[in-house]
DOVEXTI-166972 format. One line per 10 residues: their letters; for each residue x, y, z of C-alpha. Coordinates in steps of 0.02 Angstrom, whole numbers, plus 50000, padded with zeros to 5 digits. Example, Ala and Ser with C-alpha at 12.3 -4.5 7.8 and 13.67 -1.06 7.14 Angstrom:
AS = 50615/49775/50390; 50684/49947/50357
***
This chain:
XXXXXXXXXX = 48256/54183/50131; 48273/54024/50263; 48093/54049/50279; 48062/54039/50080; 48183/53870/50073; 48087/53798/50219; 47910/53823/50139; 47979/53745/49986; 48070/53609/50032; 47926/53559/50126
XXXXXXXXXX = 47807/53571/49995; 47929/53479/49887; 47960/53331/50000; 47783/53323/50035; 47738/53300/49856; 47872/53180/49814; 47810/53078/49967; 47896/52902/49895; 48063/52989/49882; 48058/53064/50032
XXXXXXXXXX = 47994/52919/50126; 48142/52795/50052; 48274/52913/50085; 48236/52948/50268; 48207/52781/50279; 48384/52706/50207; 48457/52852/50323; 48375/52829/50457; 48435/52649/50459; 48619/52705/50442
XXXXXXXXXX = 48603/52832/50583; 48510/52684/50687; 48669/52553/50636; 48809/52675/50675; 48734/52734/50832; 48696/52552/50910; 48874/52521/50850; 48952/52677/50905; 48864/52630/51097; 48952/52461/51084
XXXXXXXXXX = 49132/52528/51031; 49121/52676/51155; 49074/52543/51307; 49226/52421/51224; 49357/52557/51227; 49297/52640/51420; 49342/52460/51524; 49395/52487/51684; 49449/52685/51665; 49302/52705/51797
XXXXXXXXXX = 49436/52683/51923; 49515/52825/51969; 49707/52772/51976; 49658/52691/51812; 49826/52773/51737; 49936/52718/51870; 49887/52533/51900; 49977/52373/51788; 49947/52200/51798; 50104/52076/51787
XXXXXXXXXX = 50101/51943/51644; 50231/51848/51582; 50327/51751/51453; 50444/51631/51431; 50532/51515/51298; 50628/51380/51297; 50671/51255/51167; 50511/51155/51099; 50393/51264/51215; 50331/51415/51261
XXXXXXXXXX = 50246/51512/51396; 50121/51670/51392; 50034/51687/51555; 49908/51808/51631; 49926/51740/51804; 50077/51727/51942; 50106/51670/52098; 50072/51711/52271; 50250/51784/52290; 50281/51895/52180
XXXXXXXXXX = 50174/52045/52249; 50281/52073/52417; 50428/52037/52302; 50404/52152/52182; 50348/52287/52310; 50513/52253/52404; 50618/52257/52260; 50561/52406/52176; 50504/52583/52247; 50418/52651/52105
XXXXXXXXXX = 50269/52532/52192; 50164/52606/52306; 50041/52451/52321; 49989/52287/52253; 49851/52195/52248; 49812/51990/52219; 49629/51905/52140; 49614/51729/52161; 49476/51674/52066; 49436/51531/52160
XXXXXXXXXX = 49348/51577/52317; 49173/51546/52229; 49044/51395/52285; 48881/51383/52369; 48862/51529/52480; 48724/51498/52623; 48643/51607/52757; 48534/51524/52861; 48396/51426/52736; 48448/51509/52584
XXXXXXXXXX = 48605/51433/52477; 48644/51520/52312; 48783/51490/52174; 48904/51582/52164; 49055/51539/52060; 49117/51716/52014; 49191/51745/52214; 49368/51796/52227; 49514/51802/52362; 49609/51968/52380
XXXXXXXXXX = 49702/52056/52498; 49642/52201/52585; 49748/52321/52486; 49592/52306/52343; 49496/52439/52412; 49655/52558/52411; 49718/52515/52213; 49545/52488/52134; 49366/52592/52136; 49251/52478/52215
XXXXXXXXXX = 49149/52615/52343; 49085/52536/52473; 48891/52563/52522; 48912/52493/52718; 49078/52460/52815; 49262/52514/52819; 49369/52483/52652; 49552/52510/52760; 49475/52350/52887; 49349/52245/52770
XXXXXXXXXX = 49478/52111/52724; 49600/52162/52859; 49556/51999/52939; 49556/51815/52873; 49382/51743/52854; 49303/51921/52798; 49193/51961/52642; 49119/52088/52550; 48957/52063/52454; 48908/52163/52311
XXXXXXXXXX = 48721/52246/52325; 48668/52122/52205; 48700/51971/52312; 48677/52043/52481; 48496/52078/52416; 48464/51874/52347; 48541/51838/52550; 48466/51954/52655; 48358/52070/52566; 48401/52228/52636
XXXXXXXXXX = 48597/52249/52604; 48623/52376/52758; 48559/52189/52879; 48716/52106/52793; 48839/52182/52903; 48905/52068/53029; 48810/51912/52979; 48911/51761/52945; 48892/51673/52788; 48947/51486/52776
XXXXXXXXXX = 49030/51403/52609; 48991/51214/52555; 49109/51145/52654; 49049/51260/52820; 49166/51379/52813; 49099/51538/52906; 49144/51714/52842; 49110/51869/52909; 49014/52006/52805; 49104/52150/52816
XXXXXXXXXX = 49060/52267/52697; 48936/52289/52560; 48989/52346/52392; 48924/52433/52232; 48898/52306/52086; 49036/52300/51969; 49010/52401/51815; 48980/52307/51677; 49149/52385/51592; 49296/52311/51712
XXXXXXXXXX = 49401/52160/51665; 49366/52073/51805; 49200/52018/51876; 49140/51990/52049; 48986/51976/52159; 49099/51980/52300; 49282/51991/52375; 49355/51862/52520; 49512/51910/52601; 49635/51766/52601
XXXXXXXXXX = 49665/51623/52716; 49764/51671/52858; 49975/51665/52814; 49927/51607/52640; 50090/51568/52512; 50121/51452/52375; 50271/51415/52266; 50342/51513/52143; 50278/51407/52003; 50105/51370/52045
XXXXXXXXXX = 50026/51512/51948; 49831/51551/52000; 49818/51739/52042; 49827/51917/51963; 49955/52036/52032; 49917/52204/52013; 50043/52361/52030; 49987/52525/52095; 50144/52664/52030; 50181/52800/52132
XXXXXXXXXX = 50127/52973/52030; 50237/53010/51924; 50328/52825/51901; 50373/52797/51743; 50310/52610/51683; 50396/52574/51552; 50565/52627/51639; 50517/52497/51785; 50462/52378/51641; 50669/52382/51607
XXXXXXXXXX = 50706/52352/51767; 50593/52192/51815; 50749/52083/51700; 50822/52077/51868; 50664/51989/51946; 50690/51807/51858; 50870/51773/51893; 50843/51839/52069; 50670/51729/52133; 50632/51631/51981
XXXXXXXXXX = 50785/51541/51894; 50832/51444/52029; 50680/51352/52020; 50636/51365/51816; 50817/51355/51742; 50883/51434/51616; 50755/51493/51477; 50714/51687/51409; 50614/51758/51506; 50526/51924/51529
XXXXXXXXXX = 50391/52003/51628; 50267/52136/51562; 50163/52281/51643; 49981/52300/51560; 49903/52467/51583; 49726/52417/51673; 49640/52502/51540; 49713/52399/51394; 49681/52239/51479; 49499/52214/51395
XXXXXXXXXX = 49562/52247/51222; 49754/52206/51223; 49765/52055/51325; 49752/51866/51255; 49831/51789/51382; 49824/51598/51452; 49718/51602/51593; 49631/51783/51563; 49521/51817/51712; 49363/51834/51598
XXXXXXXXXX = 49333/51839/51419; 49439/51996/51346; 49367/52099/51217; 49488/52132/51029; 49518/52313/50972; 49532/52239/50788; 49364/52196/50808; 49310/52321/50889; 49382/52434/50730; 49321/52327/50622
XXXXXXXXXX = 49139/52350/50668; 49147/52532/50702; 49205/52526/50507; 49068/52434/50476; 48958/52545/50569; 49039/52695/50461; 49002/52586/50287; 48817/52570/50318; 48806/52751/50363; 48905/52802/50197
XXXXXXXXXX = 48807/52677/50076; 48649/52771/50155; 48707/52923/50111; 48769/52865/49947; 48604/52802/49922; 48526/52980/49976; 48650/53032/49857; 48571/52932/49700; 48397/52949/49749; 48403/53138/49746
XXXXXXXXXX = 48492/53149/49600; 48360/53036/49510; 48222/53176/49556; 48317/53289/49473; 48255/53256/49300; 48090/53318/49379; 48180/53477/49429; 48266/53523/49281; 48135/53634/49219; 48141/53729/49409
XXXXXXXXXX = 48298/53774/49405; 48301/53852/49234; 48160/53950/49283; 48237/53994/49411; 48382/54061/49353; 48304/54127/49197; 48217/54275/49342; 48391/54291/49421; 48404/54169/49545; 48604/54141/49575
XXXXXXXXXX = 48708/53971/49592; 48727/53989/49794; 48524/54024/49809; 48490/53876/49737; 48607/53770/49836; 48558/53842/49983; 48376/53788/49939; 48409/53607/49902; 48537/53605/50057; 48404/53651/50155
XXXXXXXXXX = 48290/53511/50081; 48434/53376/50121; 48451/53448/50312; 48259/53429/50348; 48265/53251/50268; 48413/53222/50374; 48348/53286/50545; 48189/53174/50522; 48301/53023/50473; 48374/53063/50643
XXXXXXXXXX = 48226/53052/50727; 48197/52901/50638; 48350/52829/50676; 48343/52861/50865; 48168/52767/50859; 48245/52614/50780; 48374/52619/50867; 48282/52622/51016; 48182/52503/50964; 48320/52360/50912
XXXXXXXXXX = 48422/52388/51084; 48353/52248/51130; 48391/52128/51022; 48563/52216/50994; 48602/52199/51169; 48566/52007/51153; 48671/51993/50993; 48831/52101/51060; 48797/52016/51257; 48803/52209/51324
XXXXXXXXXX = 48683/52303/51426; 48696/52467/51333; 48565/52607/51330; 48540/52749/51243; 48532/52870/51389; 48674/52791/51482; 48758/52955/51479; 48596/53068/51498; 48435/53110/51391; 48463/53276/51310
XXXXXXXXXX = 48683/53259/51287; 48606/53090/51177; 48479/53215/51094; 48619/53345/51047; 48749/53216/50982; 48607/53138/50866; 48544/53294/50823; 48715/53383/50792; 48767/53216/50689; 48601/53212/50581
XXXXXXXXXX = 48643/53400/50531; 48818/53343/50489; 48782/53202/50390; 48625/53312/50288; 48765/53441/50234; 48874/53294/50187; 48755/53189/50076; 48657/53357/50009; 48830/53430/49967; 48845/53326/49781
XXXXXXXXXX = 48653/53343/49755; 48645/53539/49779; 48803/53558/49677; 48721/53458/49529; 48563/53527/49523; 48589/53690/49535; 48750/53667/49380; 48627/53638/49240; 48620/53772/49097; 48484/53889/49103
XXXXXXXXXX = 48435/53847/48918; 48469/53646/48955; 48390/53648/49116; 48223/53742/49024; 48198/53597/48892; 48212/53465/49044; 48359/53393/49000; 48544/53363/49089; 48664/53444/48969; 48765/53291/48957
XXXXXXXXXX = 48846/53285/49145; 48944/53133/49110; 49061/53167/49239; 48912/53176/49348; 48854/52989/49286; 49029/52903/49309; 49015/52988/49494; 48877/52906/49551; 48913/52743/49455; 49059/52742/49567
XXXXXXXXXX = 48978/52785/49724; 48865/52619/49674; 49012/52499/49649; 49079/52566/49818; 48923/52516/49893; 48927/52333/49818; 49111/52296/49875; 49043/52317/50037; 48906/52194/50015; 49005/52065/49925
XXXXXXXXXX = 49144/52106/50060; 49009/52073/50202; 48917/51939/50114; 49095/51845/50108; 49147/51873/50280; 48969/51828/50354; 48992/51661/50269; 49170/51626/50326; 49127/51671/50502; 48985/51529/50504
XXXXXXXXXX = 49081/51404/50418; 49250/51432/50566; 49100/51419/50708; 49030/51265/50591; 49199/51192/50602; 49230/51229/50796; 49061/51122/50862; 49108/50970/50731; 49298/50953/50726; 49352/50787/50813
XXXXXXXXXX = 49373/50849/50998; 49493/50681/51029; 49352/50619/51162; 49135/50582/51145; 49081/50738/51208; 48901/50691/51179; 48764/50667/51319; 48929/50688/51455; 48889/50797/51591; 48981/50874/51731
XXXXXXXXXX = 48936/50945/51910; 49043/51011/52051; 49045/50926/52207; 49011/51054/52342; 48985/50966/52523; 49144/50877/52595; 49018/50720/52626; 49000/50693/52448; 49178/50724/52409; 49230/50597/52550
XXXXXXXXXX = 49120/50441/52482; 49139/50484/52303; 49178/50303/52254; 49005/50275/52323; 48914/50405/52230; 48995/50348/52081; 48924/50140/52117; 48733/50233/52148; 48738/50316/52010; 48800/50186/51885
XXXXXXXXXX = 48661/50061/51964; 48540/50165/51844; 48505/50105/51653; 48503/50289/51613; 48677/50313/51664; 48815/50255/51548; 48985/50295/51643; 49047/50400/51764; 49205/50470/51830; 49291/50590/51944
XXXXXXXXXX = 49415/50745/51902; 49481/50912/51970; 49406/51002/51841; 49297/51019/51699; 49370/51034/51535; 49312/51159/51409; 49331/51313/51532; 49503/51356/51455; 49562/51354/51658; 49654/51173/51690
XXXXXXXXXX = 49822/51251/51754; 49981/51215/51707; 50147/51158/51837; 50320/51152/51803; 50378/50991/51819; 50553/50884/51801; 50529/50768/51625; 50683/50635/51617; 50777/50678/51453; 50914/50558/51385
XXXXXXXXXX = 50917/50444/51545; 50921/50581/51648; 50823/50724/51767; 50856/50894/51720; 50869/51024/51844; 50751/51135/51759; 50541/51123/51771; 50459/51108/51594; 50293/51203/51583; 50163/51079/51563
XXXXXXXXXX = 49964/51070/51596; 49913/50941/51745; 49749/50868/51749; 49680/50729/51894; 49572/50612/51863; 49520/50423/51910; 49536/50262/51838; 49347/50301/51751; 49391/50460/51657; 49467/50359/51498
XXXXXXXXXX = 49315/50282/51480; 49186/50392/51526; 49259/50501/51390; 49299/50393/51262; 49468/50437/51256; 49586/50304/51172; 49736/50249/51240; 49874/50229/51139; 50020/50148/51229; 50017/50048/51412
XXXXXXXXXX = 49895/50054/51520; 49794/50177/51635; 49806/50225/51793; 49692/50122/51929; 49661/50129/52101; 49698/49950/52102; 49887/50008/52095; 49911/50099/52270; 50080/50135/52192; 49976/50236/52047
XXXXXXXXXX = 49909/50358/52189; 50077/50436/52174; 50169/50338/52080; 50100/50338/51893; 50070/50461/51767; 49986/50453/51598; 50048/50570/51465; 49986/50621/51297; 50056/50628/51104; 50121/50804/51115
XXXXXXXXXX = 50177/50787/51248; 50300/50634/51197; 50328/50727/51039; 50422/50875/51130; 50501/50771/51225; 50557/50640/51089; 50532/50517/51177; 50547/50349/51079; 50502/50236/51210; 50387/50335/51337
XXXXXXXXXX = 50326/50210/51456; 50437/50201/51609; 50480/50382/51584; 50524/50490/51739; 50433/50650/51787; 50475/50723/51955; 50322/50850/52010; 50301/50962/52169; 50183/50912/52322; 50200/51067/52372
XXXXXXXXXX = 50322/51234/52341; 50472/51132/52405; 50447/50948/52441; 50445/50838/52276; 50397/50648/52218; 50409/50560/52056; 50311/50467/51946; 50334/50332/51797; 50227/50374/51622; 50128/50199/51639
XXXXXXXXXX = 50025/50255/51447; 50016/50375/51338; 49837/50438/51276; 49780/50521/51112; 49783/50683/51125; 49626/50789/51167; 49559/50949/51180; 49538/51016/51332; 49534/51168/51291; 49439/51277/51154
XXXXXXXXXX = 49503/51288/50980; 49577/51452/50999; 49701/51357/51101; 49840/51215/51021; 49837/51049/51112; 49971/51079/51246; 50079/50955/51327; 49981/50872/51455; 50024/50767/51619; 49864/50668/51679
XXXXXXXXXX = 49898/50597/51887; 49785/50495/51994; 49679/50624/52071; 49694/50622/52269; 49516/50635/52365; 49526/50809/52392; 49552/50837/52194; 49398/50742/52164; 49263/50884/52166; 49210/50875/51993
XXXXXXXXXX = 49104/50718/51915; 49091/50694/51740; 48907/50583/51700; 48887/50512/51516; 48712/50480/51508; 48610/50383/51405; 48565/50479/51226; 48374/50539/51242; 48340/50532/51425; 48428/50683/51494
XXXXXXXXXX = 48266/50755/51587; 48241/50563/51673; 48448/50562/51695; 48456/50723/51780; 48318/50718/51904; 48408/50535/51953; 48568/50621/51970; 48478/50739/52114; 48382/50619/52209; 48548/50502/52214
XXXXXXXXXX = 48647/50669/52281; 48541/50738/52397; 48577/50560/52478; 48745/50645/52505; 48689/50815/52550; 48512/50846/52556; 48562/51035/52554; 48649/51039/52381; 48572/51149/52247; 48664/51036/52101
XXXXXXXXXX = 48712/51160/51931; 48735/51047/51773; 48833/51098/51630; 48869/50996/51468; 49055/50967/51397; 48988/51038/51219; 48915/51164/51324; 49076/51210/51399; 49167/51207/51246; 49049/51320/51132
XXXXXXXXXX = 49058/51463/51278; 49206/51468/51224; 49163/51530/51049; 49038/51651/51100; 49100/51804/51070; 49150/51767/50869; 48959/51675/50863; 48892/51847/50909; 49024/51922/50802; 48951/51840/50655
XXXXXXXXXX = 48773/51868/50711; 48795/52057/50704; 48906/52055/50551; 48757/51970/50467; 48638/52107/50527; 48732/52228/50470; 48761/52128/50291; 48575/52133/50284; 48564/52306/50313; 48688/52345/50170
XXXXXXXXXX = 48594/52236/50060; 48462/52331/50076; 48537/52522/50088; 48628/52465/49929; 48465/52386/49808; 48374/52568/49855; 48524/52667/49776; 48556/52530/49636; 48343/52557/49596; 48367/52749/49623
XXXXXXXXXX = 48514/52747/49502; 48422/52614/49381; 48265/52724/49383; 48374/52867/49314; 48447/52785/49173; 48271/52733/49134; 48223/52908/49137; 48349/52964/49029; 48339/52828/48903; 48141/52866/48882
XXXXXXXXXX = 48136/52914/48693; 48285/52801/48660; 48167/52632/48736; 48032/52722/48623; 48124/52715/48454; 48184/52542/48493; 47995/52486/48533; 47950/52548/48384; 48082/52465/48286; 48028/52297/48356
XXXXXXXXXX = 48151/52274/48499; 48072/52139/48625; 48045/52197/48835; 48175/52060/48848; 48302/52147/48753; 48270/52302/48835; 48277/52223/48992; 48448/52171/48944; 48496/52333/48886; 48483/52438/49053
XXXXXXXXXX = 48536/52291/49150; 48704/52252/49071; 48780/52428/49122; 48745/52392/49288; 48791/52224/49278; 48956/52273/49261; 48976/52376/49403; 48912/52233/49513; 49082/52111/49441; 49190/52260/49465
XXXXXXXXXX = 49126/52271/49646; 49162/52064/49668; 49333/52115/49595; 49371/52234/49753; 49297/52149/49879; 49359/51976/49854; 49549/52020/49907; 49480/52134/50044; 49356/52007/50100; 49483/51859/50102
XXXXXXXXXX = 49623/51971/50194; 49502/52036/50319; 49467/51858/50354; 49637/51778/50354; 49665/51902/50511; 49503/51849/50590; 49570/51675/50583; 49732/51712/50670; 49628/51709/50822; 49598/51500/50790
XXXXXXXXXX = 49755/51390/50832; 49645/51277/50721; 49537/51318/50563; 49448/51317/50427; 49500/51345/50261; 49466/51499/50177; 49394/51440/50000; 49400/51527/49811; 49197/51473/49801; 49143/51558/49971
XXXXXXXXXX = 49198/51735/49869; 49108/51667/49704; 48959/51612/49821; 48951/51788/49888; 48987/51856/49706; 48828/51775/49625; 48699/51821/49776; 48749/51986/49748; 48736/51977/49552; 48569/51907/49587
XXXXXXXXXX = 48509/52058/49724; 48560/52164/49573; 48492/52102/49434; 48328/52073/49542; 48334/52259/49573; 48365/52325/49376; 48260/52205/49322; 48125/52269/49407; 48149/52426/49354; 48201/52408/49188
XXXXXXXXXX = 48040/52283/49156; 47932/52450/49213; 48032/52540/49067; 48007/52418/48952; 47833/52381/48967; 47801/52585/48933; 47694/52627/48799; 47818/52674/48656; 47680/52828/48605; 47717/52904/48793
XXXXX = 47916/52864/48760; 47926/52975/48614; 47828/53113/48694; 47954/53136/48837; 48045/53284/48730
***
């Protein structure tokens, strides 16, 4: 019997060759989607459970409130580890990252970038997985001045990584560290990225407040987290209140495998992932793949009409219900396996380009050739008995007597069914068309809303040799001697990294100086930065080297921050600020600036606290350069450095730059959404023509009389488009509420946005009217344009 339905499905796919072809094709594009998308979601949801204590090790984040501010912080201090492992036993070890033990790395003649380094202690080896290839992971970072490369940059230094071991390596500013050990690379699914791991500066501390590391908690077996998570309300009013005041606080324990998806911290070690989207395109993923097999689903029923005749015959010689079935089951699993196949060869095929779009490095055989060939496999049979099921039930239902004069009996229950299935697969185009378009017009918004400051042709550079950062004022004169350069200025940082920092500091209220901090972000600069940016000022003056008293003596402050503090009169305000964890000095606001942005728009303009920035601070320059000579500006910037230090390999990065890396994750959001929008498109147009071509089929004689009669091709046109028509505005009717919900979440990401508007949904409502009617026109046009005398044969 299997042998009969194979030889006859085979011959019956073979002669309906344009059938066959479309629906392999439509399902082998679903399988193709919701495997690409099923890679990415399984690599999303597996971050850092490589390790093998994954279940046992937390990082500490915390909040706070206060009245007119708030605090939600990835980072701590340099205490709190050794605190926390005094305090409470359920902690076997802890762990610190530092991210800011990157720079210019140098062995002998070769120098190489390398921002991603981090400090940690030497407990790293014993809470995380990182196997070491060469050396000892108990000694590696026992000592100060040690590092571990990855295999990755121990190959760029010394080609062979086993030759790294015991070399010293020197940073920009000389300072030698030992090689100690050569790592594995870091998979590409852990939180935190390295290409390699510097143990701490001998009898390193900070204050309590001066949050810049990770702590991580390793639990004994068996701890129980959340009970300890009750317990740490004794931490703050032991080691932290003294120093912070009163205000709610709290501290949290994230499981280390939650961190990627769960985490949306201030001051996240690298860009997290979101499990919302991460759903939300796996449910996209599992749309595509069920409006291809709704389309499978319409397709094969309109080849029914040529199959009517079959089935009576067959029944007429005795051929039961379940035979049948079985025969046009076995039909949909062949078409299914080979959209499978074709599937995994488009799938293979756009990898590529999907890998670009979703910034992964996913492959198809990541987790071995022939497990990949049994899952597709296994899920190509699974999905054939799903979209066959409907087909193989409808087919073989027609009346013996019906099914011998070719016709369908009447199944209107069968005709409402697959209407439905075809307004399902519109509210999912509308729904995607709609949320494609909002996506571009909130990244639209992001790279044109009014920053607060000209970040146009500004570029910045980090100073990496102590001679340029000692004779900075004299870098700065060179430089500015050029027509092609406009204005520069020093800073600690670059804005648009989302990583100034934030201090608590002492901000006079009512005449007087409170004896709790206020959580506010600090940012140096020099007396250049106003203007180099463009930023206005609104009240007083700047802050100048001219004013020795300004080195520590003068602050400038901007608009939210005098808002919070409602302060009427803010110049000649008091802040008090810490030197250091203990000693303190204090400052007078000398001018208050307009607020800017200096971080992304994900991110509300916080309170900010701008100093004179001492010579040590001044390691970042900010260049505005003259608007069409950037080649000409840059190449001037590099011959004036190397002046400084003819060793410097200079790395340039833009301030618009900056900023739209911030935004790159919802920009390839949107690119894959549209993609996939595309795809849907098109799945959906192949079952609107299948259905289309069906009520064409049925209608023959019907189009026939009316011919005769004198109806025009126009009116027919209209006739077998109007139905259709109508399933299209029910479909804008559900996805319009879906659409703009689905969106109104997405935007919750955005402390600033763009409005969602009523013609975006109306915008996405007529393209699709127009796909549609393109698609029954076409097909009802062929109808029409049917000689009437073949019409009124069809009986």
């Amino acid at each position: 019997m299997l042998r009969n339905n194979l030889i006859i499905a085979l011959r019956n796919l073979w002669k309906n060759r344009m059938f066959t072809a479309l629906n392999i094709t439509g399902m082998g594009v679903g399988i193709a989607a919701v495997g690409l998308m099923g890679l990415y979601v399984w690599h999303e949801l597996s971050y850092d459970r490589f390790h093998a204590n994954a279940d046992r090790i937390f990082r500490v984040v915390q909040y706070a409130q206060w009245p007119g501010g708030t605090l939600q912080l990835a980072p701590t201090s340099a205490p709190f580890a050794d605190a926390l492992k005094s305090d409470y036993p359920e902690i076997e070890n802890t762990v610190r990252l530092n991210t800011e033990g990157g720079g210019v790395i140098a062995y002998k003649d070769k120098s190489i970038e390398a921002g991603d380094i981090m400090f940690t202690d030497k407990s790293v080896f014993d809470v995380f997985t990182f196997p070491l290839l060469y050396g000892n992971p108990a000694t590696a970072l026992a000592q100060p001045q040690c590092i571990v490369l990855t295999k990755s940059l121990a190959e760029k230094l010394f080609g062979d990584p086993a030759k790294a071991i015991g070399q010293t390596v020197t940073f920009s500013n000389n300072y030698p560290n030992t090689v100690t050990g050569v790592m594995a690379d870091v998979p590409t699914n852990a939180h935190i990225q390295f290409s390699a791991l510097r143990s701490f500066p001998a009898n390193y501390t900070n204050g309590w407040q001066n949050f810049e590391l990770y702590t991580y908690l390793l639990l004994h077996k068996g701890s129980d987290a959340s009970a300890l998570e009750a317990k740490l309300t004794d931490f703050f009013p032991k080691h932290l209140k003294k120093e912070m005041g009163d205000l709610t606080y709290r501290m949290e324990l994230q499981p280390l495998p939650a961190i990627h998806l769960d985490s949306h911290l201030d001051y996240e070690a690298g860009a997290n992932g979101n499990r919302q989207t991460v759903y939300i395109f796996l449910l996209v993923a599992a749309l595509i793949l069920t409006i291809a097999g709704i389309n499978y689903v319409n397709l094969y029923t309109v080849r029914a009409m040529g199959r009517m005749r079959e089935v009576g015959v067959r029944k007429a010689i005795g051929s039961r219900r379940t035979q049948l079935m079985g025969q046009f089951m076995t039909e949909s699993m062949l078409m299914s396996v080979a959209a499978g196949g074709v599937g995994i060869l488009l799938a293979n095929a756009a990898l590529p380009l999907f890998n670009e779009l979703a910034d992964k490095s996913l492959s198809l055989t990541a987790y071995g050739f022939w497990p990949t060939l049994g899952v597709g496999v296994a899920f190509a049979l699974l999905l054939g008995a799903a979209s066959g099921l409907y087909p193989a039930l409808y087919l073989s239902g027609f009346r013996t007597v019906v099914a011998l004069k070719g016709q369908t009996g009447g199944q209107a229950n069968g005709v409402s069914f697959r209407k439905s299935l075809v307004v399902f697969q519109f509210v999912t185009a509308v729904g995607l068309i709609a949320c494609s378009w909002v996506i571009y017009r909130q990244m639209s918004y992001v790279q044109h809303k009014d920053l607060g400051f000209n970040k146009e042709q500004v570029l910045t550079f980090h100073l990496d040799g102590d001679s340029p950062r000692r004779q900075v004022q004299s870098l700065k004169e060179e430089l500015q001697r050029s027509p092609l350069i406009e204005a520069v200025s020093a800073a600690s940082n670059p804005i648009g990294n989302n990583n100034i920092g934030t201090n608590g500091m002492f901000l006079e209220q009512y005449g007087i100086m409170p004896t709790a901090t206020q959580v506010v972000q600090k940012f140096s600069i020099d007396s250049d930065y106003l203007n180099t940016l463009q930023i206005k000022l609104k009240q007083g003056r700047t802050i100048s080297e001219t004013y020795p008293a300004d080195a520590l003596g003068a602050v400038l402050v901007n608009e939210s921050l005098v808002r919070k503090m409602g302060w009427q009169s803010p110049i000649g305000k008091r802040i008090r600020y810490f030197l250091d964890h203990k000693e303190t000095a204090e400052a007078r606001v000398v001018g208050v600036v307009r607020d800017f942005h200096t971080y992304s728009l994900q991110h509300k303009i916080e309170p900010l606290v701008l100093q004179m920035a001492a010579p040590s601070e001044k390691d970042n320059l900010y260049v505005r350069i003259r608007s069409g000579k950037a080649e000409e500006a840059l190449e001037y910037i590099r011959k004036v450095y190397r002046q400084y230090d003819p060793a410097a390999t200079l790395s340039f990065r833009f301030l618009d730059e900056n900023f739209s890396q911030q935004y790159k994750a919802e920009q390839k959001q949107g690119q894959l959404l549209l993609v996939f929008t595309m795809l849907a498109i098109l799945i959906a147009c192949l079952g609107l023509f299948g259905l289309a071509a069906l009520a064409a089929e049925t209608r023959t004689k019907e189009i026939g009389v009316r011919k005769v009669l004198g109806a025009s091709v126009w009116s027919i046109i209209t006739l077998l488009s109007s139905d259709f028509l109508k399933l299209v505005f029910i479909a804008i009717l559900l996805a319009t509420p879906l659409a703009w919900y689905a969106m109104s979440q997405w935007l919750q990401r955005f402390a600033y946005k763009t409005d969602i508007e009523w013609w975006v949904f109306a915008l996405a409502g007529l393209l699709a009217i127009g796909i549609a009617l393109l698609t029954v026109g076409l097909q009802s046009a062929k109808a029409a344009l049917t000689n009437p005398v073949k019409s009124l044969r069809a009986e």
